[in-house]
N, C-alpha and C positions, 0 to 999 in steps of 0.2 A: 841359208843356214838350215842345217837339219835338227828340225825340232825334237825329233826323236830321241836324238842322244844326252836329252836333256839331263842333268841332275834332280830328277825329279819320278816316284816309281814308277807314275801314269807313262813315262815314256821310254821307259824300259823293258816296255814288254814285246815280244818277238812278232813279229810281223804273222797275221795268219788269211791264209787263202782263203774264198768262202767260195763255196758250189753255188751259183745261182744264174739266173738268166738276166734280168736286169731291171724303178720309178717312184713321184708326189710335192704336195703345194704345202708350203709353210703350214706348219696350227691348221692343213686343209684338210680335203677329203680326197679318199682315191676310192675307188670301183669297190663295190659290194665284195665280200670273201663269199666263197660259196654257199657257205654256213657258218649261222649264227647259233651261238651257245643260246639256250632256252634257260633259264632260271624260274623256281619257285610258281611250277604249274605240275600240278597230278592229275592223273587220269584215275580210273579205277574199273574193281569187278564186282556184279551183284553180290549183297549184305544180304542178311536178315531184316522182317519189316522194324522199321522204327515209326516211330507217331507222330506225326505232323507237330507243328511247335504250338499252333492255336489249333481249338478245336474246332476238327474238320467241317468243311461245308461242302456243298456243289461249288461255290468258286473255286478254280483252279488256283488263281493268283494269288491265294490267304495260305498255302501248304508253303513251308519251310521246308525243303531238302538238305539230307546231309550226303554227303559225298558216298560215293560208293568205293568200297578198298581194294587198292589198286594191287597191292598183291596178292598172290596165292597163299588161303590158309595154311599154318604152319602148326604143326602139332608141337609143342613146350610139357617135357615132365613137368608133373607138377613142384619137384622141390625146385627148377628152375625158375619157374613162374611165381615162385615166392621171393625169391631173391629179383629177380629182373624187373618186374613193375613196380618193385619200391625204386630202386633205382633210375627207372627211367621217371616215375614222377619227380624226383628230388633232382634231378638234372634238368628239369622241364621246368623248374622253379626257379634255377639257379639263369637257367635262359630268358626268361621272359622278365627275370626282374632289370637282367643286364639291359635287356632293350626296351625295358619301357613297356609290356605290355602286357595284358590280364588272359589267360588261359582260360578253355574253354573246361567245363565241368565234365571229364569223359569217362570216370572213374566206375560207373555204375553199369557204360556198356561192355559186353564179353571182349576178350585177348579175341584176336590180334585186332579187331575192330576199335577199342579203344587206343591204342597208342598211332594206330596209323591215324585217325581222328583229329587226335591232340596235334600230331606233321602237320597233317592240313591245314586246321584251324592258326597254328603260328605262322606257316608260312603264306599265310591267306593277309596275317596282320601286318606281318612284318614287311609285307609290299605294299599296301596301302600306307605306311608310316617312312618307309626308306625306297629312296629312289633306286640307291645300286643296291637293291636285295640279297638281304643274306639266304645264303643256302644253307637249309637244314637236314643233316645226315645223321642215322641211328650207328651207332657204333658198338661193339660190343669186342673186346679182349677178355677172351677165358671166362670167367665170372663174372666181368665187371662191365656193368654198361651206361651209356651214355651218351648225349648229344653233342654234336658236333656243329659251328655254324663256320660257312665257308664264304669270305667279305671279300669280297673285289671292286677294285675304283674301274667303272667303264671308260674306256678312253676311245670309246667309237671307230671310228676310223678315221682317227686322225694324223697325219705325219708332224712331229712337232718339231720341225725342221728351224733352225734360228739363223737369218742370213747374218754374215758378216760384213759384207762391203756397204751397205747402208752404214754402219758405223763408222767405216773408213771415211768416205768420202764426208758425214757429218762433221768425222776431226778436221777436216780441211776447209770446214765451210765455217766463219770466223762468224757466222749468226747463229751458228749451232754448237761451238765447239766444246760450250759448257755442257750441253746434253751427252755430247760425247765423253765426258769426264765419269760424268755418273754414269752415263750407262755402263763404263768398264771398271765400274764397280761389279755390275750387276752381273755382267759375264763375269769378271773373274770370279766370283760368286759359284754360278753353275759351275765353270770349268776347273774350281780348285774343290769343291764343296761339295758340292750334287753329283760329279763324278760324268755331266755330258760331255759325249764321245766328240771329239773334234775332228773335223772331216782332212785334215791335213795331219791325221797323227796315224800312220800304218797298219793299226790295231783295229783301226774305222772299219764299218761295212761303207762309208761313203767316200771315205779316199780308195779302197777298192775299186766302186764304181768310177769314180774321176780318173783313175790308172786305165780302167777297160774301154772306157767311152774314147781318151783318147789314146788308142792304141789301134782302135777301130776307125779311127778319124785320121789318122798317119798313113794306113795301109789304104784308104782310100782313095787312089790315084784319079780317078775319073772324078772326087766331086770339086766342082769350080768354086765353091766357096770356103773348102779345107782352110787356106792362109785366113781367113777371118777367124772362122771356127777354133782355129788352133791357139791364134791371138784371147781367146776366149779363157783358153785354160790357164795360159801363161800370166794370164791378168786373176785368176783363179787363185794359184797359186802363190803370185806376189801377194794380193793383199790377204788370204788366210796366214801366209807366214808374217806378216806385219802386226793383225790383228792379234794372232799368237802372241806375237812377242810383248806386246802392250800388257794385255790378260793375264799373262803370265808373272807379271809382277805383285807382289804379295801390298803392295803398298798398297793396292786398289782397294784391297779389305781393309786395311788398316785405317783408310781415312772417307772408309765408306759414310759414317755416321756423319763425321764432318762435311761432307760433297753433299747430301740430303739438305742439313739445316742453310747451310750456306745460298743452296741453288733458289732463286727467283721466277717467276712464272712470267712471262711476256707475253707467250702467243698460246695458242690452242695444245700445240703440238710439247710447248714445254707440261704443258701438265698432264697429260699422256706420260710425258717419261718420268716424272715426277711421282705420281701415280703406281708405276711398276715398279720404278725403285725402291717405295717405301714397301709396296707389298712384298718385294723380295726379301730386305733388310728385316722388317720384320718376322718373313719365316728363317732368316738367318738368323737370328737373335733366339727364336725359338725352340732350330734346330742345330746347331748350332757344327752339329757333323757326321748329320745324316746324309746319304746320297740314293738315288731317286730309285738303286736297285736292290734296296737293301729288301725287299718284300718281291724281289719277278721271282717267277718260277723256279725251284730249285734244278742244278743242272745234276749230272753225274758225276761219278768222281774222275771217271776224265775229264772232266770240265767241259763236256759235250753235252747239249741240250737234248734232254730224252724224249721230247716231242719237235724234235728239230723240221722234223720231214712233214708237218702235222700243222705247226704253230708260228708266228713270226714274233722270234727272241724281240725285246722291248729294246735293245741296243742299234736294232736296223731303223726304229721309225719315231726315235729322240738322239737330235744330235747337232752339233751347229753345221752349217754349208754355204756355200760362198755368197749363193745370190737365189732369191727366187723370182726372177725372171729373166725371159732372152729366150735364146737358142739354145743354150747349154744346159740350164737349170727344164726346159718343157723337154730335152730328149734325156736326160735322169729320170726326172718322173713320168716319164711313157715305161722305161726300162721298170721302175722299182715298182709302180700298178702293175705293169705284167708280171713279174716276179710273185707278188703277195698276193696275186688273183688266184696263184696256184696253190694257195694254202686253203686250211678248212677252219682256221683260228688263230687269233693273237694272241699272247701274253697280255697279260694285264697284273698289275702288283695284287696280291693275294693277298688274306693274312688267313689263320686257322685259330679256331675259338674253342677248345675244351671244358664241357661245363662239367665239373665236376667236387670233389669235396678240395681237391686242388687247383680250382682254376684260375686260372690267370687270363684275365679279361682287358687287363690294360693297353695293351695294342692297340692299334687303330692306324687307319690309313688317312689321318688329317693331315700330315705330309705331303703326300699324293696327292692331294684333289687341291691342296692350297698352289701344289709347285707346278700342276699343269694349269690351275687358272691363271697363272704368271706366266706362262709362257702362251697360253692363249692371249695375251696383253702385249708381252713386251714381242710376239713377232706381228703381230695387228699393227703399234706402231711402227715396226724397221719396213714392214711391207708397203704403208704409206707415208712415209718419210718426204720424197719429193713431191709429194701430194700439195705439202704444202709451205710449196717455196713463194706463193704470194702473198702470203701474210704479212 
């Protein structure tokens, strides 16, 4: 059955090529990118003297240093510098109350020393206090100026790959089969909700891949174990279009709440799934119709990623796939590590922070860091599934 043609928008969309060479492990890790974004560290250029904070001695260790300023002096008219430093203090208020933290007193040292000061000292705070540090940028339109913070959820380098035949074969195992009820809550969850990409729906970069791998694997006449290999994909294919078909029934939400209260814990491995379903159900209940790209990077208005050649779109390395291990699943991800090796950066969901006399601060990326701890969970158990069949 072609799931594509489904009555549904998600599968109505045109089939698209993607340019690339070709790899990664569930919720794992692939190969270093060549370059890492740096966040919330300044360097700088010699200041005028400032005074030690206690009074000086021959110890060297009792002198307090303040940063030296990383830019190049700027000369500011003065009717500028009247308007601009009220502004940037009263934006510098509006930010530090937002996150919780107390400002350093910088108002007494000369422009441009002060304001670069006050950058440092927040972005000094705001790393000690928040793990994915916000980024702090001066901004300025026409007259009016103001601070910018720039929030990103780091997702490392992780592939957040969700196999499906672990579920498959749990629906057939009549010790499991109730774990497999709920769990196709929790996919159809992602898959109607969250908006992850299904590797059996043409629109995929990973049906892509599963097209190219075996296209390479047909024209292979010399390798002696094609007829397994190929067996491989055909089994690929069967149960992603199975598991599809399950998922895709709306009923799985509808009696999600019900499959929670109902389900019983017996062994180890039921509260594991027990465990991820409620965390999911509760970000469902939360969010109720959010999807996980509602914050990636904005694209162009041809719908082409403007750092495509640069960054790996969040759509290539969240997504379901058939299996994470074998033959099939280790030569994808040999392909998709080579491919992302060749980038200098990832997407990651963004938001943008305006402080100003109109700012709107409510955003936030608790979505994100809830919905990839859930999938750090629920592919952890489909990975060791037959782990524990002697329970």
């Amino acid at each position: 059955m072609n799931h594509a043609e489904k009555n549904d928008s998600r599968h109505n969309k045109p089939s698209t090529a993607e340019k690339t060479k070709t790899a990664a492990r569930t919720a794992g890790k692939f190969h270093g990118l060549d370059a890492q974004t740096q966040r919330c560290g300044r360097n700088s250029e010699r200041q005028s003297k400032i005074s030690p904070y206690r009074n000086a001695s021959d110890n060297f260790l009792r002198v307090t240093f303040l940063p030296k300023l990383e830019q190049t002096k700027t000369v500011q008219p003065r009717t500028e510098l009247s308007k601009m430093q009220p502004q940037f203090y009263k934006s510098l208020a509006h930010l530090t109350s937002h996150y919780g933290i107390i400002p350093m007193q910088t108002e007494y040292f000369e422009y441009p020393y002060n304001l670069a000061l006050s950058l440092w000292d927040a972005e000094r705070k705001l790393k000690m206090q928040f793990t994915d540090c916000p980024e702090i940028s001066l901004m300025q339109e026409g007259a009016e100026t103001c601070l910018v913070s720039e929030e990103t959820h780091d997702t490392g380098t992780t592939l957040y790959y969700i196999p499906v035949e672990p579920l498959y074969w749990m629906s057939h195992d009549a010790k499991y089969k109730r774990n497999a009820k709920l769990l196709y809550s929790v996919f159809s969850y992602l898959y109607h909700i969250t908006d992850v990409p299904y590797h059996r729906q043409q629109d995929s970069y990973l049906y892509w891949m599963y097209e190219m791998h075996r296209e390479w694997t047909e024209q292979d006449d010399e390798g002696e174990h094609n007829g397994s290999f190929l067996r491989e994909f055909d089994r690929a294919e069967l149960v992603g279009d199975y598991i599809e078909k399950k998922i895709f029934n709306p009923v799985n939400l509808t009696f999600f709440e019900h499959r929670l209260l109902a389900f019983k814990c017996r062994y180890a491995f039921d509260g594991e799934c027990l465990s991820a379903a409620q965390k999911a159900h509760r970000l469902f209940s939360d969010y109720p119709n959010e999807r996980i790209f509602r914050n990636a990077p904005a694209c162009s208005e041809d719908g082409q990623d403007e750092e495509e050649s640069e960054s790996i779109p969040m759509h290539k390395y969240i997504s379901f796939i058939s299996h994470t291990k074998g033959w099939l699943y280790e030569t994808l991800e040999q392909s998709i590590n080579n491919e992302f090796n060749e980038y200098s950066q990832m997407h990651e969901p963004t938001i943008f922070k305006r402080f100003d006399d109109n700012a709107d601060t409510h955003q936030s990326l608790d979505f994100e860091r809830r919905f990839f701890s859930l999938l750090d969970d629920l592919c952890g158990l489909l990975y060791n599934y037959k782990l524990h069949d002697d329970e």
